[in-house]
C-alpha positions as CSV (number, residue, x, y, z in Angstrom):
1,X,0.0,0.0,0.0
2,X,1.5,3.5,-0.8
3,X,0.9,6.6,1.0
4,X,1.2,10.3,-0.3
5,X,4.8,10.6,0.5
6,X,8.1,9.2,-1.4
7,X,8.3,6.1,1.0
8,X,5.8,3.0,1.2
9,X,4.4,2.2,4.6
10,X,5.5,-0.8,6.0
11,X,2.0,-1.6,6.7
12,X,-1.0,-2.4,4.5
13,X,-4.2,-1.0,5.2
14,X,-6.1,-3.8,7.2
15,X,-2.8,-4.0,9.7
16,X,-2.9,0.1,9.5
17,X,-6.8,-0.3,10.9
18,X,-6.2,-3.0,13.1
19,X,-2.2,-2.5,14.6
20,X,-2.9,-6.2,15.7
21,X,-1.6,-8.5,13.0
22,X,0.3,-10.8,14.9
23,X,-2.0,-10.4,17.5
24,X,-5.3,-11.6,15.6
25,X,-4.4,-12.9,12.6
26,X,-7.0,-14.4,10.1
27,X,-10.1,-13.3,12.8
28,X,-8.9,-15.8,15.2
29,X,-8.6,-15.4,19.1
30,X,-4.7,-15.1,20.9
31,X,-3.0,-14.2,23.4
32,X,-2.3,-10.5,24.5
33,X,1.2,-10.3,24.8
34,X,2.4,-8.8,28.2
35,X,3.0,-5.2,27.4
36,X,-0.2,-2.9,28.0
37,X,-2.5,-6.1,28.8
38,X,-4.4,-7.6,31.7
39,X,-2.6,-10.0,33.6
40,X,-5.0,-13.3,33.1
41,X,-6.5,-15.1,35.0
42,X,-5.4,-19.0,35.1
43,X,-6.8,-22.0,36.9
44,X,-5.7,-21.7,40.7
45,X,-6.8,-18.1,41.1
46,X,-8.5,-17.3,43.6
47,X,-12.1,-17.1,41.4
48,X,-14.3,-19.1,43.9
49,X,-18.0,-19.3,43.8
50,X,-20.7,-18.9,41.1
51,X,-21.3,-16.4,37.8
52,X,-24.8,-16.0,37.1
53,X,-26.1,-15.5,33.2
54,X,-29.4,-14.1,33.1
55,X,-31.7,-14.5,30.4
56,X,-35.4,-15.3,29.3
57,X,-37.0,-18.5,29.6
58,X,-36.8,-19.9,26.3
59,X,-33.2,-18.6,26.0
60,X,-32.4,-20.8,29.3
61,X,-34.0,-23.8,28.0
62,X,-32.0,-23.8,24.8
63,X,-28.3,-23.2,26.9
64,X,-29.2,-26.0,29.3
65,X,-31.0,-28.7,26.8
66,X,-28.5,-28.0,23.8
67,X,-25.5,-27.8,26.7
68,X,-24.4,-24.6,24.0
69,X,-24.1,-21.0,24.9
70,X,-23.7,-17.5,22.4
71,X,-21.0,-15.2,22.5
72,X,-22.6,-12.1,21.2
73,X,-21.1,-8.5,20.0
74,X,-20.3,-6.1,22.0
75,X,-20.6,-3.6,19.8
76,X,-24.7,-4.4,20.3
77,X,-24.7,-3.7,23.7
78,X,-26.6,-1.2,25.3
79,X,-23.6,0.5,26.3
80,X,-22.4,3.5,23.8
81,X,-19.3,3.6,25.7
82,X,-18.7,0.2,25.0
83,X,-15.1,-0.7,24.2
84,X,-14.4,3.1,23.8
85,X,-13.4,3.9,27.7
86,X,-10.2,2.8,27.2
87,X,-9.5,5.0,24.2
88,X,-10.3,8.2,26.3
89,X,-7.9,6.7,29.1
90,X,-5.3,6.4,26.6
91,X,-5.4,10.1,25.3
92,X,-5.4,11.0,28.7
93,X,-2.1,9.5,29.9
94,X,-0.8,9.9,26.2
95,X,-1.1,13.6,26.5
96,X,1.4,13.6,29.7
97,X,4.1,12.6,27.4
98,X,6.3,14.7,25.9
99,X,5.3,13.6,21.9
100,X,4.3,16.0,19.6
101,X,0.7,17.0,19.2
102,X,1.2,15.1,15.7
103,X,2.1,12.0,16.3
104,X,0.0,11.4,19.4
105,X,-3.1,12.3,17.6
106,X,-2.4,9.7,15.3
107,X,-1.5,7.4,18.2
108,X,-4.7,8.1,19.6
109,X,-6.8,7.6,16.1
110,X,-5.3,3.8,15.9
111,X,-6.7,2.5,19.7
112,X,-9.4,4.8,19.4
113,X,-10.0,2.6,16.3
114,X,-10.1,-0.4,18.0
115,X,-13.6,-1.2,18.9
116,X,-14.2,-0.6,15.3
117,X,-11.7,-3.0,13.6
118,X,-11.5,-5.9,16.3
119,X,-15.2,-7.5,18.0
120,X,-15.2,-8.5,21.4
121,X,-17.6,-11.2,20.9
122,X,-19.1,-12.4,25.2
123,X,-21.4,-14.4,27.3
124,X,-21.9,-11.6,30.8
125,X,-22.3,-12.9,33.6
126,X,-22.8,-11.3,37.1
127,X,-21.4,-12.7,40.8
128,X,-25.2,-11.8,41.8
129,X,-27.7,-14.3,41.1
130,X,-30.8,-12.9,42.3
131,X,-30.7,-9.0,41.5
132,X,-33.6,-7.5,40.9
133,X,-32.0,-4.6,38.2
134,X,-30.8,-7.9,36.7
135,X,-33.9,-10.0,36.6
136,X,-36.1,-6.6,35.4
137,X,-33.2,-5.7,32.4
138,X,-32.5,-9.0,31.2
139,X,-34.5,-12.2,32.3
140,X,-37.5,-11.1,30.9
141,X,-38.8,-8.5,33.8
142,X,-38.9,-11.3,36.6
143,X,-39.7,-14.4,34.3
144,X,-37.0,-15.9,33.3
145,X,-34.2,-17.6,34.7
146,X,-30.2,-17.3,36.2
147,X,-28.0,-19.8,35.1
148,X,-25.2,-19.8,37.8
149,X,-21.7,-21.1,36.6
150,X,-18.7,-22.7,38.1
151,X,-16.0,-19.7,37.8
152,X,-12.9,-22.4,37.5
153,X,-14.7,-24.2,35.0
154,X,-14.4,-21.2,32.6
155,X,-10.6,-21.4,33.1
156,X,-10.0,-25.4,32.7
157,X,-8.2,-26.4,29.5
158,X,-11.0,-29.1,28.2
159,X,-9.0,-29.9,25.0
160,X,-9.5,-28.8,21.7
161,X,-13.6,-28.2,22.3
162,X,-15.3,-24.8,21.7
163,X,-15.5,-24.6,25.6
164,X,-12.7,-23.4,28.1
165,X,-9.2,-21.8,28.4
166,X,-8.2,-22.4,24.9
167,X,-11.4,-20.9,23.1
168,X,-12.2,-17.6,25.3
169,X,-10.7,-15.6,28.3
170,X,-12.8,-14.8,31.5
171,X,-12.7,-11.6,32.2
172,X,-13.4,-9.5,35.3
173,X,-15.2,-6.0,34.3
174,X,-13.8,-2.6,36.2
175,X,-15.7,0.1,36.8
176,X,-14.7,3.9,35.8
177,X,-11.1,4.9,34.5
178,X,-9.3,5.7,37.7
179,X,-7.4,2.4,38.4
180,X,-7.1,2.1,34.1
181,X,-5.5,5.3,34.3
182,X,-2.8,4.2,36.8
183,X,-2.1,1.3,35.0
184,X,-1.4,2.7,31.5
185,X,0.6,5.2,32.4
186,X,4.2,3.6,33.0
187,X,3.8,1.9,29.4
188,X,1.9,5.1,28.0
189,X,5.3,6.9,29.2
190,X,7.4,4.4,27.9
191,X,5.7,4.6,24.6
192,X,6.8,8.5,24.7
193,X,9.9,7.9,25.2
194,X,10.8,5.2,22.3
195,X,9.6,7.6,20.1
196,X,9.8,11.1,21.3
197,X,13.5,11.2,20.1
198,X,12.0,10.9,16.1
199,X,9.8,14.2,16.8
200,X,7.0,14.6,14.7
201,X,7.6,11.9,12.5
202,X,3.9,11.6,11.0
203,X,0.4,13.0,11.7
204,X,-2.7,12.9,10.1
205,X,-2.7,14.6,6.9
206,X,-4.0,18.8,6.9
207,X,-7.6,18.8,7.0
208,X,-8.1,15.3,7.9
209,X,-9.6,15.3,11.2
210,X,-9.8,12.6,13.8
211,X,-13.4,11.6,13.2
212,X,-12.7,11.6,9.2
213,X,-9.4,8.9,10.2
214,X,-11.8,7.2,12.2
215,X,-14.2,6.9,9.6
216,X,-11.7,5.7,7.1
217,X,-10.2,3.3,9.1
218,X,-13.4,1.8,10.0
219,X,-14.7,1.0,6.9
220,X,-12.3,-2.2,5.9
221,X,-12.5,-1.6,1.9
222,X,-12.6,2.1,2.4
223,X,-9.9,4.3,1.2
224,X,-7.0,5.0,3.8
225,X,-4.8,6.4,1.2
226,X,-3.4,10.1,2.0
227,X,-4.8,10.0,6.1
228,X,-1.3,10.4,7.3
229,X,1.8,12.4,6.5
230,X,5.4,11.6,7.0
231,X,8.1,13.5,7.3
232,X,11.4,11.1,7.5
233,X,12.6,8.1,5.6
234,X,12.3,5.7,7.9
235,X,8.5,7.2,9.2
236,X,7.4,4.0,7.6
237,X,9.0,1.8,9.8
238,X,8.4,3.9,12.6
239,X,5.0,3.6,11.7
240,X,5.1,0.3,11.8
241,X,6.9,0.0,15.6
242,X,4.1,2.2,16.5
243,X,1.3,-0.8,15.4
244,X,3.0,-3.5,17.1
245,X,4.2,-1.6,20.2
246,X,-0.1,-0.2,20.5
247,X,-1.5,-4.1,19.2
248,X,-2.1,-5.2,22.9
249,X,-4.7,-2.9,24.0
250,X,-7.4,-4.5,21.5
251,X,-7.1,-7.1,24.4
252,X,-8.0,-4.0,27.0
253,X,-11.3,-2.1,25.2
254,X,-13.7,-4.7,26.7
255,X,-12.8,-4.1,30.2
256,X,-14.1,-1.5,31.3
257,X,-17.5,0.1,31.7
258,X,-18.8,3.5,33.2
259,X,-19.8,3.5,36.9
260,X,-23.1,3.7,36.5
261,X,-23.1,0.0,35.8
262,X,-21.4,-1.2,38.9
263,X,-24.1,-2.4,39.9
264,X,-24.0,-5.8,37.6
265,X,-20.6,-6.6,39.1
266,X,-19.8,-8.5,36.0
267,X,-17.4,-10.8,34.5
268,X,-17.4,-11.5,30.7
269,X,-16.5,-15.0,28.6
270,X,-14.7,-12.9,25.6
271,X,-13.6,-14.1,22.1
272,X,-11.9,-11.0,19.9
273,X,-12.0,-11.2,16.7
274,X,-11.7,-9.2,13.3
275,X,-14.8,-8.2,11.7
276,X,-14.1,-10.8,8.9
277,X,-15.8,-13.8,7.7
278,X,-14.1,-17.0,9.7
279,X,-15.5,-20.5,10.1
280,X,-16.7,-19.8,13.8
281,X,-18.8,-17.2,13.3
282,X,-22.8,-17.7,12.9
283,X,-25.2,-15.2,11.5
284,X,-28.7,-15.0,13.0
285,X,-31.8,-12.7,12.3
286,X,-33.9,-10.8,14.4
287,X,-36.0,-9.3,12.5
288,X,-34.8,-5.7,12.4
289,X,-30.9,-7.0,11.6
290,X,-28.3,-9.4,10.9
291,X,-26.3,-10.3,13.7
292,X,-22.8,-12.4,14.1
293,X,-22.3,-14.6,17.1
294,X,-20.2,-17.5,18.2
295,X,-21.9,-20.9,19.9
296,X,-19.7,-22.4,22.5
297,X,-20.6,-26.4,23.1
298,X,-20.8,-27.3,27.1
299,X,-19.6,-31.0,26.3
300,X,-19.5,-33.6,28.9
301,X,-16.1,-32.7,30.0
302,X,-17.1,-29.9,30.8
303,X,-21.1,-30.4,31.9
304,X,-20.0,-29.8,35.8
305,X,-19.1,-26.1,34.3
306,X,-23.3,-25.9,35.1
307,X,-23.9,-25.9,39.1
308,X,-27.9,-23.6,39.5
309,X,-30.6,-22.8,38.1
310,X,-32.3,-19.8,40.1
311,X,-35.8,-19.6,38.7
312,X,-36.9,-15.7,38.9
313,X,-39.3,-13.6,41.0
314,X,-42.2,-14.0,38.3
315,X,-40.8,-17.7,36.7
316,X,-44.2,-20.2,37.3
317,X,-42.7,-23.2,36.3
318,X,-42.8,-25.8,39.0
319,X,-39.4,-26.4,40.6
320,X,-40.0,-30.4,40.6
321,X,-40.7,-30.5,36.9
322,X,-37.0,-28.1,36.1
323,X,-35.4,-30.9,38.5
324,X,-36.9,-33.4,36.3
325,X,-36.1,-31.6,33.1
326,X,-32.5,-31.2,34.2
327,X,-32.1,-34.6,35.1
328,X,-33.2,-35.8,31.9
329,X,-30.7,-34.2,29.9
330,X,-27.7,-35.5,32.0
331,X,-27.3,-32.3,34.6
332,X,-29.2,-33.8,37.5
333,X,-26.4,-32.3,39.3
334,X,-27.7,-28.5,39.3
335,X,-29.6,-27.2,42.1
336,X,-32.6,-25.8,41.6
337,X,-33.9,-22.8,43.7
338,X,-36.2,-19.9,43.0
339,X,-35.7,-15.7,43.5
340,X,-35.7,-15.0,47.3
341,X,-37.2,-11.6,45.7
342,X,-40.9,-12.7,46.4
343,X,-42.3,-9.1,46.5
344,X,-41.5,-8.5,42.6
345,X,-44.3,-8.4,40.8
């Protein structure tokens, strides 16, 4: 790909909207290498206890009678913020560096980017399994039902099966960007200096603005041709140390929410990938659009991953006949229990 300038970039234009070719290459899941990311969290942490997925009744009955669950796109939450607190975190810190105004807006254009070029495709969860803002935004207002989850079983390796540590990462949502900010800025400042001694060796082309790069960028057969300006030989290379040394925050976007939603105290299942086509990823309609997900299949190895079923505040099936249900399909195991919310109505 060639840029207006007398050099070629070192990157073409789907690593120059992503940054994260080694990291995600062909749409599939990896690892975040260590700079910038989360430490993870492995089998033997101390991640006791019960996540709780709540959902609608016929929703329920399809997770626990096809043993499958959906990782669906973030980018459909009901969030707007979604993915995009880490971005503004980022500029933050970025701005306390001593990099010119140039080459930190065009720093700040690439993770900004993010949520657009690289899916965070989850299954929520919440450590509360009978909350009522819960039960009234997401289990069909009272009637439907918490699934509750062994945590450890979401980080046991089960083989090469679309369940467990190989296929998705549990992650533990924050809330707000103070602690973020404290944690990006020694690598945010270490990132200024690697580059601060090249000055302002590229920026976004005069009269492209941030939202027009963004736009660009976004759009994965759009034109990218012209958005940024070099001004040294090597600026393509450069460039290119810029991608790879910002690729590990796509790992990062997904983790963090605005306050008003601490509340939920939630943990995710997450899969990134590209927005690409890739054998893993189903389509579904609902009507109004079509939507990617990715099914996960609780196999028996991993069955145990299932421990309750809370039945909620409004839920009128009899708890004898779910016991009987469940211990038809092989997860007599569970323990049934029903909403101590029995106000709700």
């Amino acid at each position: 790909m060639q840029y207006r300038q007398a050099a070629p970039m070192a990157a073409d234009a789907w690593e120059l909207r992503t940054g994260a070719r080694s990291c995600l290459d062909k749409g599939e899941r990896a690892s975040a290498p260590e700079t910038w990311a989360t430490p993870k969290l492995m089998l033997g942490d101390h991640v006791t206890g019960l996540l709780y997925h709540y959902c609608g009744t016929p929703t329920a009955f399809s997770i626990l009678h096809g043993r499958t669950i959906r990782l669906s796109p973030l980018s459909a939450a009901n969030d707007t913020l979604e993915g995009r607190l880490l971005g503004q975190a980022f500029s933050e810190v970025l701005r306390q560096t001593s990099l010119t105004e140039g080459v930190r807006a065009v720093a700040e254009v690439i993770v900004d980017g993010y949520p657009t070029s690289t899916e965070g495709f989850a299954f929520c969860l919440s450590e509360d399994g009978d909350l009522l803002s819960q039960w009234r935004a997401y289990a069909g207002d009272g009637t439907g039902i918490a699934i509750g989850f062994a945590r450890d079983g979401f980080l046991t390796d089960f083989g090469p099966v679309t369940f467990g540590r190989q296929y998705f990462e549990l992650l533990k949502v924050a809330y707000g960007t103070s602690d973020l900010l404290q944690e990006l800025k020694p690598s945010a400042m270490n990132f200024g200096s690697e580059f601060v001694e090249f000055g302002e060796f590229v920026k976004l082309r005069p009269g492209t603005t941030k939202a027009d790069a963004l736009s660009s960028l976004s759009d994965r057969d759009g034109d990218v041709h012209g958005l940024f300006q070099c001004h040294r030989p090597d600026a393509p290379e450069l460039l290119d140390r810029m991608l790879k040394a910002l690729a590990p925050l796509h790992f990062r976007i997904y983790g963090t929410k605005p306050k008003a939603f601490y509340e939920e105290r939630e943990w995710r299942l997450i899969r990134y990938q590209h927005r690409v086509a890739s054998s893993n990823i189903k389509f579904l309609s609902d009507g109004q659009s079509i939507r990617p997900y990715v099914e996960c299949l609780i196999a028996d190895p991993a069955k145990d991953v299932v421990q309750e079923v809370v039945l909620g505040p409004k839920h009128k099936s009899d708890i004898n006949w779910v016991r009987s249900f469940l211990g038809g399909i092989g997860l007599g195991h569970v323990h049934v229990t029903r909403s101590a919310i029995d106000s709700y109505r």
